[in-house]
Biopython code that builds the backbone (N, CA, C, O; Angstrom):
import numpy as np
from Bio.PDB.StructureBuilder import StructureBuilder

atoms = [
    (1, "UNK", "N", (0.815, -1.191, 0.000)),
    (1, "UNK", "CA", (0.000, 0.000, 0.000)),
    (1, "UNK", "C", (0.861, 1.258, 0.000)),
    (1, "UNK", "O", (0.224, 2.298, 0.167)),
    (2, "UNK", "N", (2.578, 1.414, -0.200)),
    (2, "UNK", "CA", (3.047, 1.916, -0.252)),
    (2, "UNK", "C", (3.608, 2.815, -1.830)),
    (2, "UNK", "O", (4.442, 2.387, -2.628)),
    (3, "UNK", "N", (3.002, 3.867, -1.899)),
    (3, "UNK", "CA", (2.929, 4.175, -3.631)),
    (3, "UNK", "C", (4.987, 4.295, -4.466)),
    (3, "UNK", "O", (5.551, 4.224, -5.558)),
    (4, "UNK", "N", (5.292, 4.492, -3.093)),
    (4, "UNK", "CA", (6.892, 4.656, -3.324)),
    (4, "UNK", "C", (6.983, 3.045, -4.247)),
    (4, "UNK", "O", (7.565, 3.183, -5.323)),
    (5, "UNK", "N", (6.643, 2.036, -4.046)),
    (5, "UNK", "CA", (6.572, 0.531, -4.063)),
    (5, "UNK", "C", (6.119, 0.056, -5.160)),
    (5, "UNK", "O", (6.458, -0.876, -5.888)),
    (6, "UNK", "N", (5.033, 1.083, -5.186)),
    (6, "UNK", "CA", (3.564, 0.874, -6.356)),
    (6, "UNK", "C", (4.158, 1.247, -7.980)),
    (6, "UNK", "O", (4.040, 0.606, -9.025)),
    (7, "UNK", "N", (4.651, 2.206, -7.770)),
    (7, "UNK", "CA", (4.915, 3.047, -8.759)),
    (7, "UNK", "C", (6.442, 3.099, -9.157)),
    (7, "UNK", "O", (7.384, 2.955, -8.377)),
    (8, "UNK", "N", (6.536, 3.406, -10.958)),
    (8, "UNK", "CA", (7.858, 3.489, -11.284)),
    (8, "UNK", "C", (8.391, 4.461, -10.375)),
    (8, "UNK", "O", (7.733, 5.321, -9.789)),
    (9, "UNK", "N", (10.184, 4.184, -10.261)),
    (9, "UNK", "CA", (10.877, 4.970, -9.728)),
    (9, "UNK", "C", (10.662, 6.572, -10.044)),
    (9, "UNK", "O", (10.747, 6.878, -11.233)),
    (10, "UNK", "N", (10.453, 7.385, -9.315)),
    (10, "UNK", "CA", (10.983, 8.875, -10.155)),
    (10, "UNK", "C", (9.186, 9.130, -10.122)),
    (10, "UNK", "O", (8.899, 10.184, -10.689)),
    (11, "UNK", "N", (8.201, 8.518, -9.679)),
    (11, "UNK", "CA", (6.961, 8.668, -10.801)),
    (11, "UNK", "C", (6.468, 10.127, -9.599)),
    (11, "UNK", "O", (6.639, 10.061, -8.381)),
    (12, "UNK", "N", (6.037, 10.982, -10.112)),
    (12, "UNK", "CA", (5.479, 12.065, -9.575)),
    (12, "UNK", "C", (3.760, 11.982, -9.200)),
    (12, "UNK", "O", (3.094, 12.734, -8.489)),
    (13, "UNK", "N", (3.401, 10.913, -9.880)),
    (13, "UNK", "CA", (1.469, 10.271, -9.416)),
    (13, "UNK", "C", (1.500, 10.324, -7.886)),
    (13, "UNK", "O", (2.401, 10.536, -7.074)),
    (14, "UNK", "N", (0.031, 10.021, -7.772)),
    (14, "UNK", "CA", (-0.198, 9.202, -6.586)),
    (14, "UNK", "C", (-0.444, 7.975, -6.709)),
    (14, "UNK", "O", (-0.942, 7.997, -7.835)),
    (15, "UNK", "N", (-0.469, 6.981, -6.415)),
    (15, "UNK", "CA", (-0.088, 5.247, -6.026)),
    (15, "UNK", "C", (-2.046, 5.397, -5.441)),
    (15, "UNK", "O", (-2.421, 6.131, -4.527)),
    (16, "UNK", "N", (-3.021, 4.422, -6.340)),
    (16, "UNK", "CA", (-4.664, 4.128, -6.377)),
    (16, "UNK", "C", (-4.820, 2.362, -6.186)),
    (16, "UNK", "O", (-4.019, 1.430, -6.254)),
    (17, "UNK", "N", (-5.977, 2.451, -5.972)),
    (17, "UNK", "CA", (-6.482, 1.428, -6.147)),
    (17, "UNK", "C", (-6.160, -0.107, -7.510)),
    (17, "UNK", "O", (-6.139, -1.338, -7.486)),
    (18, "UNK", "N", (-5.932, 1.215, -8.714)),
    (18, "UNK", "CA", (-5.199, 0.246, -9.770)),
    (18, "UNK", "C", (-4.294, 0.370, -9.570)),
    (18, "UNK", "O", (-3.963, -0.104, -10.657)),
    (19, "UNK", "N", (-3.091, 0.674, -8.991)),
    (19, "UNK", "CA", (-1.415, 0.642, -9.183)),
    (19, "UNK", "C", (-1.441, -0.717, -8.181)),
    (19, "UNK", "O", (-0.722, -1.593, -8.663)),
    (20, "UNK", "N", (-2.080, -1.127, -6.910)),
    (20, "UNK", "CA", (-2.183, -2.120, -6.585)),
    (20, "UNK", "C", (-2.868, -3.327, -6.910)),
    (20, "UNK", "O", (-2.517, -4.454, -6.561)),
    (21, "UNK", "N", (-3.588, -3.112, -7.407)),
    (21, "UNK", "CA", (-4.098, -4.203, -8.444)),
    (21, "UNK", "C", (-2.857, -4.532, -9.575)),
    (21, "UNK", "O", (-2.263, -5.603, -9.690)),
    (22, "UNK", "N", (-2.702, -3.618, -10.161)),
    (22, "UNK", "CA", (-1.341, -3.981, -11.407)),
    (22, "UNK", "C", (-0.110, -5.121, -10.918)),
    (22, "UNK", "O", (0.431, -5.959, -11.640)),
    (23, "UNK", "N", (0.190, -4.802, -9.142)),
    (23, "UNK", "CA", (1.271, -5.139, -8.541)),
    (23, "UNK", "C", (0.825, -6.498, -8.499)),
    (23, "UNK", "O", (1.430, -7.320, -9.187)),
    (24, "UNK", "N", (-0.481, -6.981, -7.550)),
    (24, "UNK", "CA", (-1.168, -7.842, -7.195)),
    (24, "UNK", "C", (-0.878, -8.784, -8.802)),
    (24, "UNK", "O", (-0.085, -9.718, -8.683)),
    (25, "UNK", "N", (-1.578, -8.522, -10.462)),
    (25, "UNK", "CA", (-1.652, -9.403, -11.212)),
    (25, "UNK", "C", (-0.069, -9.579, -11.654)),
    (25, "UNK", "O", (0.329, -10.624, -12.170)),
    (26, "UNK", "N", (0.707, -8.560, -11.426)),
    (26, "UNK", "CA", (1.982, -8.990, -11.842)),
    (26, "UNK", "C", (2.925, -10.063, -11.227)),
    (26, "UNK", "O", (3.696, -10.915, -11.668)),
    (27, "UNK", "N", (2.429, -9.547, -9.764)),
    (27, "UNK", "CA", (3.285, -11.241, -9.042)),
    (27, "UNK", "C", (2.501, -12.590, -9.154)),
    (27, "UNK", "O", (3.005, -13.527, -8.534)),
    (28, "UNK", "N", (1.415, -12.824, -9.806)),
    (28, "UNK", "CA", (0.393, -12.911, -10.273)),
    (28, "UNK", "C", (1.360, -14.064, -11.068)),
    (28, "UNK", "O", (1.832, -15.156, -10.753)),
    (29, "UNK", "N", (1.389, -13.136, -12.369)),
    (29, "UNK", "CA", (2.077, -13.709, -13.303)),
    (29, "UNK", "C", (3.012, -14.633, -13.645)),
    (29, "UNK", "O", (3.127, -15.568, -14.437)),
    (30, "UNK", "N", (4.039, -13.740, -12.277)),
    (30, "UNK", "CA", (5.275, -14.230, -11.945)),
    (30, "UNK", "C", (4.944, -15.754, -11.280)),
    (30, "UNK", "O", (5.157, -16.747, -11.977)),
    (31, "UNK", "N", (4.412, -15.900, -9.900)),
    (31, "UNK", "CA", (4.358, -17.256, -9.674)),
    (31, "UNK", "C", (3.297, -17.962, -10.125)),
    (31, "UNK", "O", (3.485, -19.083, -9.654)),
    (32, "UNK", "N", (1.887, -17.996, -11.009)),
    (32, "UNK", "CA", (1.534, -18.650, -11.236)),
    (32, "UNK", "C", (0.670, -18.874, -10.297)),
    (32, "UNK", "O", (0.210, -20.014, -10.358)),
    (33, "UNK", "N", (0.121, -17.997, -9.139)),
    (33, "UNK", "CA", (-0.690, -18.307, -7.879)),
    (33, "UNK", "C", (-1.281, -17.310, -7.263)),
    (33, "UNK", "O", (-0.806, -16.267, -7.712)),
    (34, "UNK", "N", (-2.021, -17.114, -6.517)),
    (34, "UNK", "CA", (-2.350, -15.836, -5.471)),
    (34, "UNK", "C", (-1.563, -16.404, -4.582)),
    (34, "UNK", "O", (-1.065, -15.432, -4.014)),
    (35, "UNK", "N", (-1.090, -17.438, -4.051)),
    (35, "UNK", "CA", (-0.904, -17.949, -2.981)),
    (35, "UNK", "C", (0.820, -17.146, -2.077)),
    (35, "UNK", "O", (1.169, -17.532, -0.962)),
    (36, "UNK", "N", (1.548, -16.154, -2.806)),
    (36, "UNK", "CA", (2.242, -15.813, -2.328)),
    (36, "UNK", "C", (1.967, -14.610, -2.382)),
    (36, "UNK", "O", (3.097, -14.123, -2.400)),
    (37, "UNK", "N", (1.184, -13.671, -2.426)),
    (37, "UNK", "CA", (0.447, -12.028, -2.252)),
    (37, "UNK", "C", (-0.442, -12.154, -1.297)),
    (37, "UNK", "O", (-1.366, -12.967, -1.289)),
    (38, "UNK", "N", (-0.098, -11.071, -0.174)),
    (38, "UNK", "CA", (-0.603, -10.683, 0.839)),
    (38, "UNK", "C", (-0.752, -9.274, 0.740)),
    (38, "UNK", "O", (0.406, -8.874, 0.622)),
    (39, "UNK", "N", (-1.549, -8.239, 0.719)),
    (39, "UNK", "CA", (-1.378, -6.888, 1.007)),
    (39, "UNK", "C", (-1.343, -6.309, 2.508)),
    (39, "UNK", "O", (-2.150, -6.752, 3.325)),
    (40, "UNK", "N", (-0.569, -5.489, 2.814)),
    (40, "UNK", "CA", (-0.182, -5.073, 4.452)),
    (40, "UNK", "C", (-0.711, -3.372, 3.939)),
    (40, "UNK", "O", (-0.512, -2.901, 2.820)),
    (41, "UNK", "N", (-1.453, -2.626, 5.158)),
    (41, "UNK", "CA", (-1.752, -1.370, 4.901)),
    (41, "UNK", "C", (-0.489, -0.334, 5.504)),
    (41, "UNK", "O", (-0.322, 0.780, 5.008)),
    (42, "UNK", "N", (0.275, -0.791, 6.506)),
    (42, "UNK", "CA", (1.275, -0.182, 6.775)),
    (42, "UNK", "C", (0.307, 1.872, 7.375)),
    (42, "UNK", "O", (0.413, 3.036, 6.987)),
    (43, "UNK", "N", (-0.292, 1.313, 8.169)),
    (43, "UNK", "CA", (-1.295, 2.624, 8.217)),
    (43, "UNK", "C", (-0.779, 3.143, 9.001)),
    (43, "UNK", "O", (-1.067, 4.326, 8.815)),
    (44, "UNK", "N", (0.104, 3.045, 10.174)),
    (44, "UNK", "CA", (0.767, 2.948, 10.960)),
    (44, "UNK", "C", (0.983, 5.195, 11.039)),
    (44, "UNK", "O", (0.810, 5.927, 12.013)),
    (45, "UNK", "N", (1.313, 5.498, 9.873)),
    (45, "UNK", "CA", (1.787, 6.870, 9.882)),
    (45, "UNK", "C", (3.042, 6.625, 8.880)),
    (45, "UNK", "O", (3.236, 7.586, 8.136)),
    (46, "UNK", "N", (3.904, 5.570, 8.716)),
    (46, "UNK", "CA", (5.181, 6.198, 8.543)),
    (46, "UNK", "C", (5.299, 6.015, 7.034)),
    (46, "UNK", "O", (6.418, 6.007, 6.520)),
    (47, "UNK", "N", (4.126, 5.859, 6.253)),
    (47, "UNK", "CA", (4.064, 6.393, 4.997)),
    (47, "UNK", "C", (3.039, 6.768, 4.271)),
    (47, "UNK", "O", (1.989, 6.612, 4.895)),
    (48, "UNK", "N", (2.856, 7.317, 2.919)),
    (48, "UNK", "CA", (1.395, 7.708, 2.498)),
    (48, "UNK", "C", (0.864, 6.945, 2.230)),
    (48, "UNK", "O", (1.599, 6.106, 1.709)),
    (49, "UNK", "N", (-0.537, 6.524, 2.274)),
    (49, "UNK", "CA", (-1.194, 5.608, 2.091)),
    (49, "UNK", "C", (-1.808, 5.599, 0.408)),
    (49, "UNK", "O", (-1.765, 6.750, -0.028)),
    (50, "UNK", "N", (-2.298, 4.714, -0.509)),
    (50, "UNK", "CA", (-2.602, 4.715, -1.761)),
    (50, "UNK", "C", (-3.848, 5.432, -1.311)),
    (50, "UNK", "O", (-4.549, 5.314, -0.306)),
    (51, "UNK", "N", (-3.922, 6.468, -2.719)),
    (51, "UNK", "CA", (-5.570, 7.476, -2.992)),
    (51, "UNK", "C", (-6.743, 6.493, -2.622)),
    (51, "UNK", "O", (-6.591, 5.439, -3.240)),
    (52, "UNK", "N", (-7.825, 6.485, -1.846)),
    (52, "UNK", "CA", (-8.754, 6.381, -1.316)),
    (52, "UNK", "C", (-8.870, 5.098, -0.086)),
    (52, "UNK", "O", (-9.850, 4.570, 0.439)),
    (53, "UNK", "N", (-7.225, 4.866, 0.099)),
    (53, "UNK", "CA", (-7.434, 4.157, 1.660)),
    (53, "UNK", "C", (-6.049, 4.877, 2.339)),
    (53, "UNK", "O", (-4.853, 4.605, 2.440)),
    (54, "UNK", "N", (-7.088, 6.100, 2.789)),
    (54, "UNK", "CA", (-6.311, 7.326, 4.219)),
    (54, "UNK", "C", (-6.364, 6.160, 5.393)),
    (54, "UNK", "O", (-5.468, 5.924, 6.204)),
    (55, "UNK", "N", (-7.134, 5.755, 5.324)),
    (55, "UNK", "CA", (-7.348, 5.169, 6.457)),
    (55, "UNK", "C", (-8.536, 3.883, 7.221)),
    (55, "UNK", "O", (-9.550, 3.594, 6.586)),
    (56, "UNK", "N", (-8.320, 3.371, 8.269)),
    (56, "UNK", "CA", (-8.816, 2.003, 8.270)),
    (56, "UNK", "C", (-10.690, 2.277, 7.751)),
    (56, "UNK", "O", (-11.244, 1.292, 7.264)),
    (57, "UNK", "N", (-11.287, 3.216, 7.850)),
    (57, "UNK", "CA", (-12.461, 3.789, 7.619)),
    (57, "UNK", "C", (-12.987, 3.406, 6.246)),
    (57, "UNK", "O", (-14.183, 3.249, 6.003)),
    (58, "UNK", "N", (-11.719, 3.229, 5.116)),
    (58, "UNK", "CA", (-11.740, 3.116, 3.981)),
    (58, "UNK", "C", (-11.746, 1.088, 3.873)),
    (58, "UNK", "O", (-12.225, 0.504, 2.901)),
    (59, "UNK", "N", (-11.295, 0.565, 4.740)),
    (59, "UNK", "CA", (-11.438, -1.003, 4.666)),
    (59, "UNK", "C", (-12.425, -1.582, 4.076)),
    (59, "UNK", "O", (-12.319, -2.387, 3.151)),
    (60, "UNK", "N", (-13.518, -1.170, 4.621)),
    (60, "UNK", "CA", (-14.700, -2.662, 3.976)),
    (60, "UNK", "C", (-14.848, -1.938, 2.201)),
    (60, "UNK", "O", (-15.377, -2.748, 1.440)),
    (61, "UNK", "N", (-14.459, -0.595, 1.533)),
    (61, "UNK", "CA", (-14.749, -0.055, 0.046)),
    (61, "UNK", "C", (-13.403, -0.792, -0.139)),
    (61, "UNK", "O", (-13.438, -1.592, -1.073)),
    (62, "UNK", "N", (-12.459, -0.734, 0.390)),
    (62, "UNK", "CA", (-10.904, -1.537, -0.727)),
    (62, "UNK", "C", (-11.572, -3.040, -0.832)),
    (62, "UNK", "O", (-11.946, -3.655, -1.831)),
    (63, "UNK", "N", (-11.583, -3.328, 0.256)),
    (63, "UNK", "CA", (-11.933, -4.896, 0.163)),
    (63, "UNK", "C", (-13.177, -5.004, -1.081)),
    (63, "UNK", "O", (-12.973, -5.702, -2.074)),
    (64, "UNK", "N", (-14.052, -4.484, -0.961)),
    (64, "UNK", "CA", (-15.289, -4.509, -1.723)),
    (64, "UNK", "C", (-14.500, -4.411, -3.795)),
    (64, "UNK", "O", (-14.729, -5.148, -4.754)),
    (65, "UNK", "N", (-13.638, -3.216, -3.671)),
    (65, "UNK", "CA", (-13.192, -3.027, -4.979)),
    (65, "UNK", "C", (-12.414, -4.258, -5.350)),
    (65, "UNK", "O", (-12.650, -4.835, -6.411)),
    (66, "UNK", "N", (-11.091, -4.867, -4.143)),
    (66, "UNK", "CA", (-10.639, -5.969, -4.735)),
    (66, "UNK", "C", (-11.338, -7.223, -4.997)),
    (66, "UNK", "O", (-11.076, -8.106, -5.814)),
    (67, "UNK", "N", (-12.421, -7.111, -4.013)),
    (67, "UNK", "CA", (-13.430, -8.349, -4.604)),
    (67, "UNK", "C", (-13.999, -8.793, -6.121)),
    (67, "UNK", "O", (-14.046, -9.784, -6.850)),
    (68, "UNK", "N", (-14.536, -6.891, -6.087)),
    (68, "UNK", "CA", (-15.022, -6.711, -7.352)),
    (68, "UNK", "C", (-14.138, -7.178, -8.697)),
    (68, "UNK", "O", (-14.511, -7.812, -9.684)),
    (69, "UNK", "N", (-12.996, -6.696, -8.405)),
    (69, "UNK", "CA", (-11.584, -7.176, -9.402)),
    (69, "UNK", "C", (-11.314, -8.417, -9.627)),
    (69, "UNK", "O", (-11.266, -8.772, -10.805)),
    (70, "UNK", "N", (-11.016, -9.609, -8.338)),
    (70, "UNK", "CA", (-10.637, -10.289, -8.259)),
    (70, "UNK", "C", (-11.544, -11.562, -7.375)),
    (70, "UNK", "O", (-10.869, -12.248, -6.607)),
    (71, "UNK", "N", (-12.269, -11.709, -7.428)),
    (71, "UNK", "CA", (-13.318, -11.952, -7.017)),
    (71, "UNK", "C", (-13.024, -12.288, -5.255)),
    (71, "UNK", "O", (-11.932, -12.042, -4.742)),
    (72, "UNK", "N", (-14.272, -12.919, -4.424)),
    (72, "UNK", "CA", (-14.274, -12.674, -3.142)),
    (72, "UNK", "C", (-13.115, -14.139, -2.524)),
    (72, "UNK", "O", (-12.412, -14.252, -1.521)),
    (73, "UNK", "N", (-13.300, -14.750, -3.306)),
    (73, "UNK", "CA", (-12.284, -16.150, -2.563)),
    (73, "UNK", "C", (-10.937, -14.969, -2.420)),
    (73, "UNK", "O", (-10.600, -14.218, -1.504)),
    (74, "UNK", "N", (-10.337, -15.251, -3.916)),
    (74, "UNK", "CA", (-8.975, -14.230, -4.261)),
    (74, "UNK", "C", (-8.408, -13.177, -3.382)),
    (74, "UNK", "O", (-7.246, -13.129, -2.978)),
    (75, "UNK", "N", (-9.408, -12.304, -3.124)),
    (75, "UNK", "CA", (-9.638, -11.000, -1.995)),
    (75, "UNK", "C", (-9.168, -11.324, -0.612)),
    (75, "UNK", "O", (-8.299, -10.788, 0.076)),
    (76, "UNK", "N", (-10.002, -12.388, -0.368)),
    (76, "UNK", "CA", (-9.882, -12.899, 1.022)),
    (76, "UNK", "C", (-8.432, -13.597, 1.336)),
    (76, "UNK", "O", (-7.854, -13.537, 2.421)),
    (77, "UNK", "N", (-8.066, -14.128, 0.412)),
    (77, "UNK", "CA", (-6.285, -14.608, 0.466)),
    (77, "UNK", "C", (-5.713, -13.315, 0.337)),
    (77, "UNK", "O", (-4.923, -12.857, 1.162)),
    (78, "UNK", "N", (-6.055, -12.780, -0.573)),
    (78, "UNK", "CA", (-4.896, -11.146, -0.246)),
    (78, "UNK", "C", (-4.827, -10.695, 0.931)),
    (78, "UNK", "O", (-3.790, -10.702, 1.595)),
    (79, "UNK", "N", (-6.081, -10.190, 1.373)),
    (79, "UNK", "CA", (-6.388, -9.399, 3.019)),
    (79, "UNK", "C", (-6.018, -10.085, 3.941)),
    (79, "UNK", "O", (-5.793, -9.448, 4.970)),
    (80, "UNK", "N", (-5.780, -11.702, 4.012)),
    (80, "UNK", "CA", (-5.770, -12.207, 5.517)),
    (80, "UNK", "C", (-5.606, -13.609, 5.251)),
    (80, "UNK", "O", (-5.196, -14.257, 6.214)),
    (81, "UNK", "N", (-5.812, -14.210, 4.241)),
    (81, "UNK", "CA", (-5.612, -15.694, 4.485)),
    (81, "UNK", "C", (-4.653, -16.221, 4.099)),
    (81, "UNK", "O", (-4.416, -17.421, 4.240)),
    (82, "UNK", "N", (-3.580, -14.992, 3.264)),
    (82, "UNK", "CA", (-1.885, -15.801, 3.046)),
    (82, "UNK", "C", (-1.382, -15.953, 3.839)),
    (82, "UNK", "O", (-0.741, -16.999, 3.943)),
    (83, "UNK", "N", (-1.381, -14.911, 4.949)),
    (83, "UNK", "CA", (-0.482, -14.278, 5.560)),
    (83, "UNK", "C", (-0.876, -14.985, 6.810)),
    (83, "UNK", "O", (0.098, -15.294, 7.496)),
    (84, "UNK", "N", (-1.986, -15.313, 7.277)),
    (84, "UNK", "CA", (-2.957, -16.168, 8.008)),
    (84, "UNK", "C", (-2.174, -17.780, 7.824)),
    (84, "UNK", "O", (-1.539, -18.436, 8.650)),
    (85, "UNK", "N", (-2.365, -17.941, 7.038)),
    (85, "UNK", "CA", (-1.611, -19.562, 6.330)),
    (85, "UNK", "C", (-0.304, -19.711, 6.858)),
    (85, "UNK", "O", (-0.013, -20.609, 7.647)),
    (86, "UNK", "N", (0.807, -18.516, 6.280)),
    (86, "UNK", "CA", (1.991, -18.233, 6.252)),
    (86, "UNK", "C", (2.681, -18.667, 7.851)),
    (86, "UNK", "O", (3.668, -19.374, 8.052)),
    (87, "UNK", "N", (1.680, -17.893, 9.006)),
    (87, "UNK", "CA", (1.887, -17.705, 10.345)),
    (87, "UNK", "C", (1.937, -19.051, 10.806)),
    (87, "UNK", "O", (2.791, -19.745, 11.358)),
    (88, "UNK", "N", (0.276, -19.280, 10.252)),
    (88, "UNK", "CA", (0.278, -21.239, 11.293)),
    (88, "UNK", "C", (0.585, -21.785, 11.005)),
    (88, "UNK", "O", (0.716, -22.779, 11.719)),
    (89, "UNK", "N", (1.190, -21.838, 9.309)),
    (89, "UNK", "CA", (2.198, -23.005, 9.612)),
    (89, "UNK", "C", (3.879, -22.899, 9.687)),
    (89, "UNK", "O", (4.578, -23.905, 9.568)),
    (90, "UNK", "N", (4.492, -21.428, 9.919)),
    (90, "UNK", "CA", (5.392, -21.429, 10.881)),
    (90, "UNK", "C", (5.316, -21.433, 12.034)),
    (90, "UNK", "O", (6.332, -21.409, 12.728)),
    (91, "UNK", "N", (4.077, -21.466, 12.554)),
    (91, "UNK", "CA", (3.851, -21.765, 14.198)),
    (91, "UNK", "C", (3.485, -23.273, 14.298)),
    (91, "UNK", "O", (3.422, -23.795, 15.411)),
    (92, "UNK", "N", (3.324, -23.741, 13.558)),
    (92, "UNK", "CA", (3.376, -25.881, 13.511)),
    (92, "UNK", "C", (4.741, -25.814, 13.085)),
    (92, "UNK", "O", (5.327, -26.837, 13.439)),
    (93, "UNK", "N", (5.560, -24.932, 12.399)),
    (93, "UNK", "CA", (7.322, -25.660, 12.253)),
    (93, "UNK", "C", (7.543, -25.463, 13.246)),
    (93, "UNK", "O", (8.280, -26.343, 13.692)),
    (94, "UNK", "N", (7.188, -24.370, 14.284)),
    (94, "UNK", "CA", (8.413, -24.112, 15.183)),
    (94, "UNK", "C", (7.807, -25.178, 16.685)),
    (94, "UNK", "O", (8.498, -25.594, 17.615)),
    (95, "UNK", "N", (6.516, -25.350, 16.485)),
    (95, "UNK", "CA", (5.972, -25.981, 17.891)),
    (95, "UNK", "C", (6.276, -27.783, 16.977)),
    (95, "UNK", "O", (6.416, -28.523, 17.950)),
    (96, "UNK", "N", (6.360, -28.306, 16.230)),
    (96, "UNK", "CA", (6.559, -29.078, 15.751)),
    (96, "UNK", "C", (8.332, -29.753, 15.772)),
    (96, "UNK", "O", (8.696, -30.927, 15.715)),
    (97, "UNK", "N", (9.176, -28.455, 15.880)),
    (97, "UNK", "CA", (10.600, -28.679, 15.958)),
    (97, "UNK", "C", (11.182, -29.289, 17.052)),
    (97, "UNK", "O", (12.400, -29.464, 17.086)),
]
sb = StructureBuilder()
sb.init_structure("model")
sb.init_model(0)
sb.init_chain("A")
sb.init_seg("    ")
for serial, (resi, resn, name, xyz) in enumerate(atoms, 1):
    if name == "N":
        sb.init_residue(resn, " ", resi, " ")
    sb.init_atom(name, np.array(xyz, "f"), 0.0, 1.0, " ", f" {name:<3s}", serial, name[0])
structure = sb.get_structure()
């Protein structure tokens, strides 16, 4: 959600709703999966946030647009269920070790 990230080097835009989508189908591409894209909002303050998510207020319209894009299974692995996945089962390697 970081437009520095989103966007070519040098780019003078603001970083939207499609510059993350673009990112999203390009790694996309690259592995052949959703299964390694997670989006993080990083809302935190310590950078600008992409045009129309200032803030957590804006959550259930992003989610709604990436649904719309990518449909609601897809969405739901971006927002929370990679990264969700990712956790428990480094928390079964490490309680498992």
């Amino acid at each position: 959600m970081f437009g520095h990230w989103l966007l070519p080097k040098g780019s003078d835009q603001k970083a939207g709703l499609s510059d993350v989508c673009r990112v999203v189908d390009a790694l996309h591409d690259v592995t052949g999966s959703y299964d390694a894209i997670a989006i993080g909002t990083d809302l935190d303050g310590f950078i600008t946030p992409v045009e129309g998510f200032a803030s957590f207020a804006s959550a259930d319209a992003f989610a709604n647009a990436l649904a719309d894009r990518f449909g609601s299974e897809v969405s739901d692995r971006l927002l929370f269920g990679n990264a969700l996945r990712v956790l428990r089962d480094g928390w079964r390697g490490v309680a498992g070790a």
